[in-house]
N, C-alpha and C positions, 0 to 999 in steps of 0.2 A: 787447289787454288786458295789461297788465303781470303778470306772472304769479310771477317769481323776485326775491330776495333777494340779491346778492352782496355777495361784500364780498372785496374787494384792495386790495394795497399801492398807495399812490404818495407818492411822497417820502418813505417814511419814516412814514406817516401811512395812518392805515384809512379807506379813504373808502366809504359803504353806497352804493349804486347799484342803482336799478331797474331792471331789464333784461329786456328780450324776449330767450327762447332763438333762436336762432339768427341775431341780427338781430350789427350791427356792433359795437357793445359788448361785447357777448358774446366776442368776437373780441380786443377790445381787451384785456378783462378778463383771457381764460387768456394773450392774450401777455403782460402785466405779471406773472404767476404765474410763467409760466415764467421768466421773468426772474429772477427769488426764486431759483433754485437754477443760483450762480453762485458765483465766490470774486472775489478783489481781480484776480485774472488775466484773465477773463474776460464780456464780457457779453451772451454768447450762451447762448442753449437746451442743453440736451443731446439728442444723437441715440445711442439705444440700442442697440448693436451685441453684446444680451448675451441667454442663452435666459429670460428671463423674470426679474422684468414688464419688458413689453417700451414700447414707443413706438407710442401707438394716436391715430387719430384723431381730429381736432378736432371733428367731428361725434359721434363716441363720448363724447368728455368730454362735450361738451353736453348731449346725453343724461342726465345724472347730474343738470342744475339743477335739476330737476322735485324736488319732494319729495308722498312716497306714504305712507301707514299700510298696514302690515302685512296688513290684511285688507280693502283697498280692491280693490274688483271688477277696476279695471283694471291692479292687482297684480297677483293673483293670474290674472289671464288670461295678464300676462305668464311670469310662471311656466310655465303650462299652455305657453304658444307657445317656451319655450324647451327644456322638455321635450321637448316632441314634435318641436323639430328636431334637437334633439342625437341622437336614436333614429335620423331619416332621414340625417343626415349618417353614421352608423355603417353603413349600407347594407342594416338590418335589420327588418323588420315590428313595428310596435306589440303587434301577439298575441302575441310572442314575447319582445320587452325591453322594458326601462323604463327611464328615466332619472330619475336621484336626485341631485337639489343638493344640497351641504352646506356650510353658513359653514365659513371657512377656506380655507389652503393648500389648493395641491393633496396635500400629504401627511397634511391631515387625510382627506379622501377615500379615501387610499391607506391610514390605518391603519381606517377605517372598514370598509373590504370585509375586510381582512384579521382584524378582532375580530368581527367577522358571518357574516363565511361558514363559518372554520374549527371544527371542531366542537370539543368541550372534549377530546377525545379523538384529535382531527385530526392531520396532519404537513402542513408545505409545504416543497416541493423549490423551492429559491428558486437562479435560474439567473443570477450575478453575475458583469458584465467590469467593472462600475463603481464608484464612489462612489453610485449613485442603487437599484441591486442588495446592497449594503450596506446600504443605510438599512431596507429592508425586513427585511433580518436582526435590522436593532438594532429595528423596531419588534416584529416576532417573542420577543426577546429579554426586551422590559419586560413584554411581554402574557403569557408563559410558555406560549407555543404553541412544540409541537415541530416543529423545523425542520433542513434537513440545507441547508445551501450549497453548491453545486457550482460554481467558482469557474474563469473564465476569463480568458484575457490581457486587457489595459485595451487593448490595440490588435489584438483580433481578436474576430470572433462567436465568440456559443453555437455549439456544435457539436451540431446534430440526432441524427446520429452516439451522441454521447453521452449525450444526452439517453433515448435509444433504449435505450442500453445499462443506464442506470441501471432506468428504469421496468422493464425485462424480470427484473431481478436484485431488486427493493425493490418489493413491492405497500401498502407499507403507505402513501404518502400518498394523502391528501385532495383536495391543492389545488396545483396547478405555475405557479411565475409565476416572470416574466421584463420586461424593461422593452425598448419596441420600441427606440427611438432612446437610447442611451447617453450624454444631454448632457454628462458630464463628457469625452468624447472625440468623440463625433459617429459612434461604430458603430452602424449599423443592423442590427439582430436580425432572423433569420429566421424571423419572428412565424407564418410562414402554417406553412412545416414542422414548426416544431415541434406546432404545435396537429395536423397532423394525424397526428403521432405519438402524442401524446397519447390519441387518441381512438382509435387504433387498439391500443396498450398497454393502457391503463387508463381504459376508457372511461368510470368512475365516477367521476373525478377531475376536477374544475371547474380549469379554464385562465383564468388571472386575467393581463391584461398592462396594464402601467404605459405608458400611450401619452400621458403627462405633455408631452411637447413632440414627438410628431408627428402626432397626431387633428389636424384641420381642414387639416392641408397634405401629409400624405400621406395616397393614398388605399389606404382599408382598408375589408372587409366584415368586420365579425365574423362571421358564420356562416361565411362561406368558411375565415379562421380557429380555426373550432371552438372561437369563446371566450364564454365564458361571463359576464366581468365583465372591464370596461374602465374605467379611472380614465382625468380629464386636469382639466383646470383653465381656470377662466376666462384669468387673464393669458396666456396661450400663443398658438397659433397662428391661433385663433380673433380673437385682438387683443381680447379687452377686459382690464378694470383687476383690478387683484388684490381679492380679497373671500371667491370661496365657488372649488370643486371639485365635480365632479360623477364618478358612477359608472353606467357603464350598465351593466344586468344583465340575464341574463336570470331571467324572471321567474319562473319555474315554481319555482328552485334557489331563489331570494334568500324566498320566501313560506314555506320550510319550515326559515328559518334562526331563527324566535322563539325567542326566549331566550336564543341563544348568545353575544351583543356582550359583551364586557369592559367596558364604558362605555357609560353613559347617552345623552351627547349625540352621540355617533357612532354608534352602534347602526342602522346603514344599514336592518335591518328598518323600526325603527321609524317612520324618517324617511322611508321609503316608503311605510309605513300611512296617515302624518299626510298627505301629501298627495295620495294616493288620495283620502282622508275628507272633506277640504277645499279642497285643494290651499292648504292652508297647511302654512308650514315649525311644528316646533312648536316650537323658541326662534327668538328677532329673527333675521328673515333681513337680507341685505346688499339693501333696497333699493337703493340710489343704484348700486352694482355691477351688479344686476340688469339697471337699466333699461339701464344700457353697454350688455350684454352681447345685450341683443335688438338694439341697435342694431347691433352689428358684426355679428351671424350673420345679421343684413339685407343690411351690407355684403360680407363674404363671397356671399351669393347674387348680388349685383347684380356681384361679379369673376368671376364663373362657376364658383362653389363650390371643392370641393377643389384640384378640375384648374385652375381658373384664378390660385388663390392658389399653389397650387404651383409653376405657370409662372412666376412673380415669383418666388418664393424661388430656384428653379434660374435666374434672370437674375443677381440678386442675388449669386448664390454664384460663377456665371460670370466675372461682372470683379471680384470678389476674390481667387479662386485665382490666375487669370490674373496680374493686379496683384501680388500678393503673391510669384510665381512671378519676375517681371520683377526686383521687389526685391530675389530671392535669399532669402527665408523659406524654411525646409523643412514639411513638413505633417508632422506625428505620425503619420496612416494612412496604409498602403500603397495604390497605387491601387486595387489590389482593393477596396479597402473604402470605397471613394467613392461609396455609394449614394443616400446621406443627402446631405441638401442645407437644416437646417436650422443646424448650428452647426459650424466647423470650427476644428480645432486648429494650433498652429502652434508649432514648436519654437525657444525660446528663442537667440538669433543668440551663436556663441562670442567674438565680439568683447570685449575686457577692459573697454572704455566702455559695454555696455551693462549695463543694470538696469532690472530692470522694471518697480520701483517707479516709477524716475522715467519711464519710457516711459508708463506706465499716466497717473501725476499730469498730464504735459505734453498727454497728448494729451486728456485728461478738461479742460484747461486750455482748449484747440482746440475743449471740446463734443461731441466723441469720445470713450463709454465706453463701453470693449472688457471679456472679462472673464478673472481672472487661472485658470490650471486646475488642474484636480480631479485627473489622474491619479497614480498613487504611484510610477512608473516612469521619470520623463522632464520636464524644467522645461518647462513647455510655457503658452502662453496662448492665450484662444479669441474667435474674433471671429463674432457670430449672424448670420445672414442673414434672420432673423423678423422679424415685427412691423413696423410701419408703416413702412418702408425701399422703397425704390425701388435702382435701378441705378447714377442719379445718386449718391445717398447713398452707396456703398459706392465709388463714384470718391473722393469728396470726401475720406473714410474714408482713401484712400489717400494724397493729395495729405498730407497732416496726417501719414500714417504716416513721408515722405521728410521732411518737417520736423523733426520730432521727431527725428527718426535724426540727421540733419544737426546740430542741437543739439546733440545727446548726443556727437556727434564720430565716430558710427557709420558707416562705411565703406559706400556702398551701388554696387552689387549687392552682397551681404552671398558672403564667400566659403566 
């Protein structure tokens, strides 16, 4: 039965086409899309070598031709089946958390928990080495919740230690959050330590951690973490398409937050009510994102969950160090700090020929887009190991790297 509507380019020309999801057309159709996003240099796809949105599978787009109404039963079932995996993927019993989608970024999400959970009267000790530990300041900042920053190198963890120190000397906060994975560098946060400092300081304090780009590939129990509320986002490591964020909470805390949201449409109570009640969102959810998004946490399970999509991204990251190490690149972190294995940094080569602009254009030229970096300390640019990437791809990745260099008149091994 024909079931979808499309419509893509060819020649220059919109042509409508009926088409069975998953059959050959189909195929035909997002290769001609992809196509579409190209310049006069190039007429290949792009391969996404950046921490989100990332490059998800052709079976996940597919997924999206269906079109659903908002309160159509096999909606909202999917709803319900993506809640309830996000909760077991967390490593935590349904008695105890809930998972909460919400249209938007993943830092709609992030400002969600943060206008909900904290009380009008609240503080949150916001534990920053990054650009992504900042933003949380600056959303603190518009929301006029009081906040104190305790701020660490862009290329070293939070120090437990510290954290320790602070909570023993300052009873007065609510709420202590920290981001696990620090994409703008690729430092990995001591997520577990500090929560159980946390709990053992100030045990009345909800531990809130941004796990924005490492939920779905590294593996994490929030209870073993002693965390209370957990953000991340659909485009991340889960692989599907950008649209909505979710937050998972525990529940007991997040029921006795009525009234406190600064904002209506983020008011994570709320939007936890409306879909207890119905399991509808209660403004237009991201259909067409949604149905991705059951699709890839399907595909995740059939890679062998966390642990098996992890083993790819530590493959992935493997012949890229490696590769990039050959080429004379230097890494931004210290070895020590090479836990993380989803985005890695790379310091800017002193040669007078290069530029990164045109490194970045030429290789984006090649279908290779890397991404330029976040930290305030060091010229640096970063290349993901996420998202629909294989080992292959991060060779090829290289092969385009020596190219580019060679153009540019870049001397390689870089000295």
């Amino acid at each position: 039965m024909l079931k979808t509507v499309e419509r893509y380019l060819v020649n220059k020309r919109v042509v409508t086409s009926l088409i069975r999801p998953g059959t050959a057309t189909v195929r035909r159709c997002f290769g001609v899309a992809a196509m579409q996003m190209q310049n006069n240099k190039t007429t290949q796809p792009k391969k996404l070598f950046t921490p989100g949105p990332l490059g998800v599978s052709l079976s996940t787009k597919e997924a999206m031709l269906a079109d659903f109404g908002s309160r159509d039963v096999a909606f909202v079932d999917t709803v319900k089946f993506i809640r309830k995996r996000l909760v077991e993927i967390a490593g935590v019993s349904h008695d105890e958390y809930t998972a909460v989608p919400l249209q938007g970024s993943g830092t709609y999400s992030l400002e969600s928990v943060l206008t909900t959970i904290v009380p009008k009267k609240g503080k949150v000790l916001i534990l920053e080495n990054g650009a992504y530990g900042r933003r949380q300041a600056a959303i603190c900042k518009v929301l006029n919740i009081e906040h104190r920053v305790e701020s660490f190198g862009e290329n070293e963890q939070v120090s437990p230690k510290r954290v320790e120190q602070i909570l023993g000397h300052d009873t007065s906060f609510t709420t202590v959050s920290v981001v696990h994975c620090e994409t703008s560098s690729g430092v990995l946060n001591p997520v577990i330590e500090i929560g159980e400092i946390v709990r053992k300081k100030a045990p009345h304090v909800q531990y809130f951690i941004d796990a924005m780009s490492s939920f779905g590939a590294i593996p994490f129990n929030m209870k073993e973490a002693n965390c209370d509320y957990m953000v991340s986002s659909a485009n991340k490591c889960i692989e599907g398409v950008p649209g909505f964020g979710y937050a998972i909470c525990r529940t007991k805390h997040l029921k006795s937050c009525q009234g406190i949201s600064r904002s209506l449409s983020l008011d994570l109570y709320e939007q936890y009510m409306g879909l207890e009640k119905n399991g509808q969102f209660r403004f237009t959810p991201p259909t067409h994102t949604m149905l991705a998004f059951r699709k890839a946490l399907e595909e995740l399970d059939a890679e062998g969950g966390v642990e098996g999509r992890a083993n790819r991204y530590k493959a992935n990251r493997k012949v890229l160090r490696e590769g990039m190490a050959e080429l004379g690149f230097e890494e931004y972190l210290d070895e020590s700090l090479q836990d993380a294995y989803i985005i890695t940094s790379f310091k800017y080569p002193t040669q007078k020929d290069f530029d990164f602009k045109t490194f970045y254009e030429k290789l984006s030229d090649k279908g290779q887009v890397i991404y330029p970096g976040k930290v305030l300390d060091a010229d640096v640019f970063r290349i993901g190991n996420i998202g629909h990437l294989f080992p292959e791809d991060m060779e090829k990745l290289l092969e385009c790297i020596k190219e580019v260099c060679n153009e540019m008149n870049v001397t390689l091994p870089l000295n």
